[in-house]
N, CA, C and O atoms as a DFTB+ gen file, in Angstrom:
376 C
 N C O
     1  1      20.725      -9.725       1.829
     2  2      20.023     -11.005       1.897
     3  2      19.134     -11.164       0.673
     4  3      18.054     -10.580       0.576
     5  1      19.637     -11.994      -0.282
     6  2      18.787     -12.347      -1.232
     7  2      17.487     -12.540      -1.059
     8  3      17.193     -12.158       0.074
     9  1      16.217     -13.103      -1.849
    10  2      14.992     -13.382      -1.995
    11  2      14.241     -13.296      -0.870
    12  3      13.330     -14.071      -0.577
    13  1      14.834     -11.803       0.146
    14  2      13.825     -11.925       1.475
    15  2      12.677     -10.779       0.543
    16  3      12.819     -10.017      -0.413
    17  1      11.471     -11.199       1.487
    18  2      10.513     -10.857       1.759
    19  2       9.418     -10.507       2.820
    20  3       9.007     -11.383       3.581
    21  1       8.868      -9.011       2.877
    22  2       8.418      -8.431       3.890
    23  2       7.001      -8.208       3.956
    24  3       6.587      -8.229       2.797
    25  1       5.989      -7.988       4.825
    26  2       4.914      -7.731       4.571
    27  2       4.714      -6.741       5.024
    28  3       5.673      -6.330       5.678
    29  1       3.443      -5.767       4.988
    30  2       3.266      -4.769       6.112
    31  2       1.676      -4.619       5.452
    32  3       1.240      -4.801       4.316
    33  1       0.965      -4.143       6.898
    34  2      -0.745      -3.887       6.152
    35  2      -0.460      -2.355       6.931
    36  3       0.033      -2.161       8.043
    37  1      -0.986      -1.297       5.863
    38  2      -0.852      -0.059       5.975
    39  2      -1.635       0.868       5.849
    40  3      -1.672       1.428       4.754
    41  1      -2.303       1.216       6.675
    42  2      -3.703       2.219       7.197
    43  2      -3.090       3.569       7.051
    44  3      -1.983       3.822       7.526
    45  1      -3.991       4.662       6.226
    46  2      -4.009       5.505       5.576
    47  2      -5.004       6.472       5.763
    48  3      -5.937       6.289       4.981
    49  1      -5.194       7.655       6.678
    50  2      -6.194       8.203       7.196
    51  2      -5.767       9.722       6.346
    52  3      -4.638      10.056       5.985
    53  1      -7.013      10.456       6.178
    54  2      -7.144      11.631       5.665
    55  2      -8.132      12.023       4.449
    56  3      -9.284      11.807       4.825
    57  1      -8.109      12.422       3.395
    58  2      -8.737      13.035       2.314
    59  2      -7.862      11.619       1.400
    60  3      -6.871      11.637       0.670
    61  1      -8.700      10.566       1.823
    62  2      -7.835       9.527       0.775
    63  2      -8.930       8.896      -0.365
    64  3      -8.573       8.558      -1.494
    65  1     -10.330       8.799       0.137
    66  2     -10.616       8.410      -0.890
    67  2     -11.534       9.500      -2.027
    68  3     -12.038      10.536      -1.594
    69  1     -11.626       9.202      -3.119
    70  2     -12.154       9.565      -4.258
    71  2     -11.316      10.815      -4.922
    72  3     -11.669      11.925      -5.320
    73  1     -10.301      10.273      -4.875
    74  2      -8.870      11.173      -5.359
    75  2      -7.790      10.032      -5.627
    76  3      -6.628      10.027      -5.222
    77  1      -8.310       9.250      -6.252
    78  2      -7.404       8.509      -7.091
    79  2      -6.162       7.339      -5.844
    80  3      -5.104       6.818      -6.197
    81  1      -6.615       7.285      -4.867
    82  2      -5.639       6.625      -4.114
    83  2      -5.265       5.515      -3.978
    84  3      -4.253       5.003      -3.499
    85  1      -6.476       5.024      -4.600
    86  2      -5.996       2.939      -4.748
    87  2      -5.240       2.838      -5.921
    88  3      -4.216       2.164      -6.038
    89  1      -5.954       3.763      -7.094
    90  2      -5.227       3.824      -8.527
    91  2      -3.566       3.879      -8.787
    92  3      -2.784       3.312      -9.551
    93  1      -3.451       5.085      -7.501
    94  2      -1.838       5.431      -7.219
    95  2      -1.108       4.479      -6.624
    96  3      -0.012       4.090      -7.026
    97  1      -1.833       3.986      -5.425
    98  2      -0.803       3.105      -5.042
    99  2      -0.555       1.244      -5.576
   100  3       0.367       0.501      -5.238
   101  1      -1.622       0.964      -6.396
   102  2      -1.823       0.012      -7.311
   103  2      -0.676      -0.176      -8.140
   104  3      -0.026      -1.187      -8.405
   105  1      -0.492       1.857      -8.739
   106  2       0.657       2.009     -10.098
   107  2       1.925       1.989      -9.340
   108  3       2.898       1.563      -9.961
   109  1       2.080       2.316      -8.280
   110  2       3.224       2.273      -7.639
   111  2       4.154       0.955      -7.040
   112  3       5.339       0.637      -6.947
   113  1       2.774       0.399      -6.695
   114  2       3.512      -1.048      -6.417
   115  2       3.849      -1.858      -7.770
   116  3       4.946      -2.361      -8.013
   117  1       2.851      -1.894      -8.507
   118  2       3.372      -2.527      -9.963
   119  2       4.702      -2.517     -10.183
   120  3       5.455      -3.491     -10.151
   121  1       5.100      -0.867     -10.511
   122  2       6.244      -0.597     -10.400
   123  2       7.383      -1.135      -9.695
   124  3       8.438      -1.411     -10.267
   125  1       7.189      -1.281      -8.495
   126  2       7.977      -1.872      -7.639
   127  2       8.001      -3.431      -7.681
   128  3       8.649      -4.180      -6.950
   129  1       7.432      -3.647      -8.362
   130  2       7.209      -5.535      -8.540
   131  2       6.750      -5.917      -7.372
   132  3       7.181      -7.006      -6.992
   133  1       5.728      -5.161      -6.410
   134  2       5.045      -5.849      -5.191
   135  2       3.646      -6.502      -5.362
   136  3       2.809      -6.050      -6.144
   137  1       3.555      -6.999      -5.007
   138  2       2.145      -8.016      -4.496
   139  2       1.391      -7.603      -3.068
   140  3       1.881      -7.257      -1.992
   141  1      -0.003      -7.778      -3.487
   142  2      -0.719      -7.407      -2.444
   143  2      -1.940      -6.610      -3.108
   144  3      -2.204      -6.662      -4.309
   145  1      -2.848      -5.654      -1.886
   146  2      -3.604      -4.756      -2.315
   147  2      -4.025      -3.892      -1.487
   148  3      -3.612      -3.675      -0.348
   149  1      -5.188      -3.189      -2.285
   150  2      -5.157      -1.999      -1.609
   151  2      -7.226      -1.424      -1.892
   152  3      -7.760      -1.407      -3.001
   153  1      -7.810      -1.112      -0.803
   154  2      -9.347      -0.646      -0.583
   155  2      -9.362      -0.110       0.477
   156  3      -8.748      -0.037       1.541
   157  1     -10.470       0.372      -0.205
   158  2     -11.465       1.530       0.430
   159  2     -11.932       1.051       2.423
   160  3     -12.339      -0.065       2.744
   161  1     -11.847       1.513       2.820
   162  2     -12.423       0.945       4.733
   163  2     -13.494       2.165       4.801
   164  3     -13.260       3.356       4.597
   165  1     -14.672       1.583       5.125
   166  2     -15.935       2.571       5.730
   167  2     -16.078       3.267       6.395
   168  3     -17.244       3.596       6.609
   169  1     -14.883       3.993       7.211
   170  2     -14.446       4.777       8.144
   171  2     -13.915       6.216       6.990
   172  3     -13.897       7.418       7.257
   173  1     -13.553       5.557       5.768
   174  2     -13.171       6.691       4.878
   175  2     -11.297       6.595       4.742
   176  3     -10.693       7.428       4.066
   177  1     -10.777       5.790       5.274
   178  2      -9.483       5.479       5.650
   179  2      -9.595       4.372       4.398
   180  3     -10.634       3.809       4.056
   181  1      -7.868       4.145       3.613
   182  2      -7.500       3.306       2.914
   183  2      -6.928       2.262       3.790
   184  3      -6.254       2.567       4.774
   185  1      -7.185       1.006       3.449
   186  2      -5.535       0.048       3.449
   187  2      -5.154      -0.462       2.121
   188  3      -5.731      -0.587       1.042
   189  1      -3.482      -0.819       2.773
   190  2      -2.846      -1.481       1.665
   191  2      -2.220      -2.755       2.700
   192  3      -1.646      -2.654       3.784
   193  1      -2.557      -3.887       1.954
   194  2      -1.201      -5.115       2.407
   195  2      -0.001      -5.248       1.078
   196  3      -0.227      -5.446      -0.116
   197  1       1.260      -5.069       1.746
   198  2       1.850      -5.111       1.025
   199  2       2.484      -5.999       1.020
   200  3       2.506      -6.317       2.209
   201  1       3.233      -6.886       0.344
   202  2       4.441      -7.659      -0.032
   203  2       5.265      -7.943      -0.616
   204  3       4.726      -8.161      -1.701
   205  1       6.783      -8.219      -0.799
   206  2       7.642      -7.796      -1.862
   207  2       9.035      -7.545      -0.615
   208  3       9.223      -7.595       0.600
   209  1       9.737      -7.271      -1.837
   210  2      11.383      -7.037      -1.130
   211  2      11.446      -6.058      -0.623
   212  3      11.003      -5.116      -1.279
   213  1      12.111      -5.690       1.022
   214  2      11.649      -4.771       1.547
   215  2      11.957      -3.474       1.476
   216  3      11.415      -2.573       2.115
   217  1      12.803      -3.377       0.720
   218  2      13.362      -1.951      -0.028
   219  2      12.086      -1.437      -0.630
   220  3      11.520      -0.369      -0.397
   221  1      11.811      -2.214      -1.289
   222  2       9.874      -1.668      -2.571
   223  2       9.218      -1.269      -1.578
   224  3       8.912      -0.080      -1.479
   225  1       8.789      -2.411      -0.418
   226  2       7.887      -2.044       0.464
   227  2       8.001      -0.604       1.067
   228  3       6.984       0.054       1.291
   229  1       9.010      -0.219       1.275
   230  2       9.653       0.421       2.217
   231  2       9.021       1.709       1.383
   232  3       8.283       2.545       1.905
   233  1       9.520       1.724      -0.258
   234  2       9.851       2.763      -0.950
   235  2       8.271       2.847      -0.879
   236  3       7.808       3.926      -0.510
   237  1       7.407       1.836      -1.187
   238  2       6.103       2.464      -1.234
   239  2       4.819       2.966      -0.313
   240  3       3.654       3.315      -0.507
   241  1       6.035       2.734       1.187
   242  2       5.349       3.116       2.124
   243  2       5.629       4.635       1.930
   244  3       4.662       5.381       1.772
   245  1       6.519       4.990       1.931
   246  2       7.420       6.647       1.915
   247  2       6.506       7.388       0.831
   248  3       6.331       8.604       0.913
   249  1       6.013       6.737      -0.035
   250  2       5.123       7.466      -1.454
   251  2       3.782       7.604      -1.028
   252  3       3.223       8.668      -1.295
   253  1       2.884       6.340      -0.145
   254  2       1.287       6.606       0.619
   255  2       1.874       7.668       1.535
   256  3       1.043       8.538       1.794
   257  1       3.372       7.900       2.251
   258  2       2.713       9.334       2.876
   259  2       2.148      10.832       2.875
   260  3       1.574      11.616       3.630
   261  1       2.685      10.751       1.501
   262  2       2.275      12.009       0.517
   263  2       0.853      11.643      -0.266
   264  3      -0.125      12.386      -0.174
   265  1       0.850      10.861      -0.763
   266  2      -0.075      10.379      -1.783
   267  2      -0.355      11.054      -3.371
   268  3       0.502      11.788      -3.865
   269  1      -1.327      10.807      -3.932
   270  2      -1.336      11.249      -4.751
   271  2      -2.150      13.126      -4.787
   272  3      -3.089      13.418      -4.047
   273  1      -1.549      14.085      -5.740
   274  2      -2.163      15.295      -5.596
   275  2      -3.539      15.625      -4.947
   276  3      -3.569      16.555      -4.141
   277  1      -4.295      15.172      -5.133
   278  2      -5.672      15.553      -4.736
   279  2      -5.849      15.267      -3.360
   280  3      -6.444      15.944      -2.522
   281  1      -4.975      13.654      -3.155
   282  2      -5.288      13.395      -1.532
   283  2      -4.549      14.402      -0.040
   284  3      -3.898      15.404      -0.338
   285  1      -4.683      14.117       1.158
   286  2      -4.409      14.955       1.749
   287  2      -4.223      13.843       3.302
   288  3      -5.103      13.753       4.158
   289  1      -2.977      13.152       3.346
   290  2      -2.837      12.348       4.013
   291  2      -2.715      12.881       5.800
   292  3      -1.780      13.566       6.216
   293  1      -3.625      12.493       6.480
   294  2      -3.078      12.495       8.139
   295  2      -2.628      12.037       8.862
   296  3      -1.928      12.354       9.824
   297  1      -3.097      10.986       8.352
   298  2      -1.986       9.471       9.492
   299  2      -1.607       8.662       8.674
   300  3      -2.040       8.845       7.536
   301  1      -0.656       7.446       8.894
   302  2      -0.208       6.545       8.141
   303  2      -0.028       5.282       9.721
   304  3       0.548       5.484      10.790
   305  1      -0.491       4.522       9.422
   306  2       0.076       3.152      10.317
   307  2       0.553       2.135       9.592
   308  3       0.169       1.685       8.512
   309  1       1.506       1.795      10.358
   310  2       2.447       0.649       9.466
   311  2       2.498      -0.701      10.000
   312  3       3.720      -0.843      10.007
   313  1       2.085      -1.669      10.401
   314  2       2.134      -2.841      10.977
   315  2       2.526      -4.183      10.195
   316  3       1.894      -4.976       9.496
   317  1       4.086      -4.062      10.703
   318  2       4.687      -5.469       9.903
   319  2       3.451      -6.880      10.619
   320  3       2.784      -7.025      11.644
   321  1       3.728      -7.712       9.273
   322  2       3.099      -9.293       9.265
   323  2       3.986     -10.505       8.577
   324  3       4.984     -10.604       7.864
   325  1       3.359     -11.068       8.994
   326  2       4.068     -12.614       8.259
   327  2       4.227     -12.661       6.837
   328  3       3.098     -13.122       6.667
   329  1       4.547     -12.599       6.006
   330  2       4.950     -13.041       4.396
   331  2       3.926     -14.398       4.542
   332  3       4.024     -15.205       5.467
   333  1       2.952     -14.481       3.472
   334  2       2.284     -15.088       3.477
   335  2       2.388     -15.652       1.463
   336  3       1.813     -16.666       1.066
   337  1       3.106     -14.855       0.654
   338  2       2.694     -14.972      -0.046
   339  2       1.471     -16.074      -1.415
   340  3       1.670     -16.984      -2.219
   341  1       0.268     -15.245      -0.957
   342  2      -0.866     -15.430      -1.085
   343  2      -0.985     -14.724      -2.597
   344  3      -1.713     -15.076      -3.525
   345  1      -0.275     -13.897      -2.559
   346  2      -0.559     -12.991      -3.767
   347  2       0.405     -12.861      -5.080
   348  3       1.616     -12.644      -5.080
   349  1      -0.388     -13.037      -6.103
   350  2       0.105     -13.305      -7.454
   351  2       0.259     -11.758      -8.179
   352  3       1.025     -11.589      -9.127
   353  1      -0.434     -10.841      -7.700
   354  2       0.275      -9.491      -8.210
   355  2      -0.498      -8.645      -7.331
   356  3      -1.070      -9.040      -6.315
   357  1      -0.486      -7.116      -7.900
   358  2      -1.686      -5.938      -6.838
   359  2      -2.109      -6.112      -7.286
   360  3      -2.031      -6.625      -8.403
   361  1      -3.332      -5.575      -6.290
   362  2      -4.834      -5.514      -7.039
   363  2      -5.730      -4.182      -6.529
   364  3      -5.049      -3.683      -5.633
   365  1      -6.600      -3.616      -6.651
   366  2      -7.519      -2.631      -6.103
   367  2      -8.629      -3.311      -5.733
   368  3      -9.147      -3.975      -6.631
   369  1      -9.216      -3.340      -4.516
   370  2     -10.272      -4.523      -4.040
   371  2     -11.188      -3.618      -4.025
   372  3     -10.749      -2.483      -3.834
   373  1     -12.842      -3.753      -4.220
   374  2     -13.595      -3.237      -4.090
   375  2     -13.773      -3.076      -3.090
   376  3     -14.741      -2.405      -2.735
């Protein structure tokens, strides 16, 4: 199916922040030509909303489960959403 598009907002629990984890998954989606973003939650947990073709999505869900070296991932939640596209590229949100 041509020009489909998927969303998913994706909660990220463990040793995620201050080890490079928005940076990583920022470079990763780029890569993937996805849209969306990705911050810090006060609990110490990341999210990401993602959007893009759902192969990328997919691929860059499979990459936050590892994360980047330093991090040390425990949970991952995945909750598909509506395609909204709202978003003109990633971003790292404060």
């Amino acid at each position: 199916m041509s020009g489909a598009v998927c969303r998913v907002r994706v909660g990220v629990e463990g040793r995620v922040q201050g080890v490079n984890f928005r940076s990583f998954t920022s470079e990763h989606a780029r890569r993937l030509g996805l849209k969306g973003y990705v911050k810090n939650l006060p609990d110490g947990s990341v999210e990401a909303v993602i959007e893009g073709d759902p192969g990328g999505v997919e691929s860059l869900v499979e990459v936050l489960r590892k994360g980047p070296p330093a991090a040390h991932v425990t949970g991952l939640r995945v909750e598909e959403e509506k395609p909204t596209g709202e978003f003109l590229d990633f971003k790292i949100r404060r």
